[in-house]
C-alpha positions as CSV (number, residue, x, y, z in Angstrom):
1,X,94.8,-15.2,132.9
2,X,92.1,-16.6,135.1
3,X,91.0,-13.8,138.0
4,X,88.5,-14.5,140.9
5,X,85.9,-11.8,139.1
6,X,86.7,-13.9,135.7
7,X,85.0,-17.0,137.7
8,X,81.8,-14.2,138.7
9,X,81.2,-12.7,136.3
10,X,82.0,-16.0,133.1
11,X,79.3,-18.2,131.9
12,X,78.8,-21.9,132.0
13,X,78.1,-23.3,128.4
14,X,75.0,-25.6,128.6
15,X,74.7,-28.4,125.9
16,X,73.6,-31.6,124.5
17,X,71.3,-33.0,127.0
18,X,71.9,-30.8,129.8
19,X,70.0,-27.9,128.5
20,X,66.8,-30.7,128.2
21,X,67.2,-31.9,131.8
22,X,67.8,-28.0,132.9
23,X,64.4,-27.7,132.3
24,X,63.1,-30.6,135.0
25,X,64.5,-28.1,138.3
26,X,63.5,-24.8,136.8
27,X,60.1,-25.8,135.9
28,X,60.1,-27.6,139.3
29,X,60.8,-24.3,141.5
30,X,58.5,-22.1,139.5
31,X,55.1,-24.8,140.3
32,X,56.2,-24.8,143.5
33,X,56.6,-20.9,143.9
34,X,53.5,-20.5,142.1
35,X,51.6,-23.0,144.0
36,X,52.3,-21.9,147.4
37,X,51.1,-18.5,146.5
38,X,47.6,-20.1,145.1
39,X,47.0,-23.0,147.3
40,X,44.3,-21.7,150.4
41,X,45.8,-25.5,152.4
42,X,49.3,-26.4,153.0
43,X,47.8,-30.5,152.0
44,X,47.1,-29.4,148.8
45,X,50.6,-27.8,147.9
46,X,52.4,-31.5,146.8
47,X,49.8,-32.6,144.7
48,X,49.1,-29.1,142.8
49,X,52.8,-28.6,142.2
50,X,53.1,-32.3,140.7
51,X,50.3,-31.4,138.3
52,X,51.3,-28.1,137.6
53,X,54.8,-29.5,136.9
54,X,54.2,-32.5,134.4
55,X,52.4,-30.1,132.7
56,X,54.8,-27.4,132.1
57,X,57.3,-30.0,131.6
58,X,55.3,-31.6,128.7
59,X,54.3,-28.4,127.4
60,X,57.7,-27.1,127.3
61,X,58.6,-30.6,125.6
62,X,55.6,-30.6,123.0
63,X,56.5,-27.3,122.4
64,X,60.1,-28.3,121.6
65,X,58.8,-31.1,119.5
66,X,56.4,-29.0,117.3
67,X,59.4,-26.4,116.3
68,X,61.8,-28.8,115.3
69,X,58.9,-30.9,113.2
70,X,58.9,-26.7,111.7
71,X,62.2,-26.6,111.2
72,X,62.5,-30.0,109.5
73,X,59.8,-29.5,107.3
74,X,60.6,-26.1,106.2
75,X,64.4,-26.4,106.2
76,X,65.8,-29.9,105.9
77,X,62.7,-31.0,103.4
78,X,63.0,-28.0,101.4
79,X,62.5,-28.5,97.8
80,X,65.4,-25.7,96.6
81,X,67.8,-27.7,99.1
């Protein structure tokens, strides 16, 4: 049975795609968060945040990239598989 506190206090499951394009928004809000706090001039906020944010992102995605390359070539090119 479905309660209102069931709807608070469940969980959304994330998958396939979503939990790659999840990553766009957060990663977003926390250049911008960090930005504003670093940035002496309101002109320079936009362009700081844009930079800090492709590079997160493409951190975060090179980071991704390197594990699974890990996980291919120690688990799915194993030689006792």
């Amino acid at each position: 049975m479905t309660t209102p506190l069931t709807a608070i206090l469940g969980y959304v499951v994330i998958g396939g795609i979503w939990r790659v394009t999840m990553l766009i928004p957060l990663s977003l809000s926390v250049a911008i968060v960090y930005k504003t706090t670093r940035c002496r001039q309101i002109r320079e906020i936009p362009t700081a945040v844009l930079g800090l944010w492709i590079t997160i992102v493409l951190g975060m995605y090179a980071v991704g990239a390197a594990a699974w390359l890990v996980f291919v070539i120690c688990v799915e090119w194993a030689p006792w598989r």
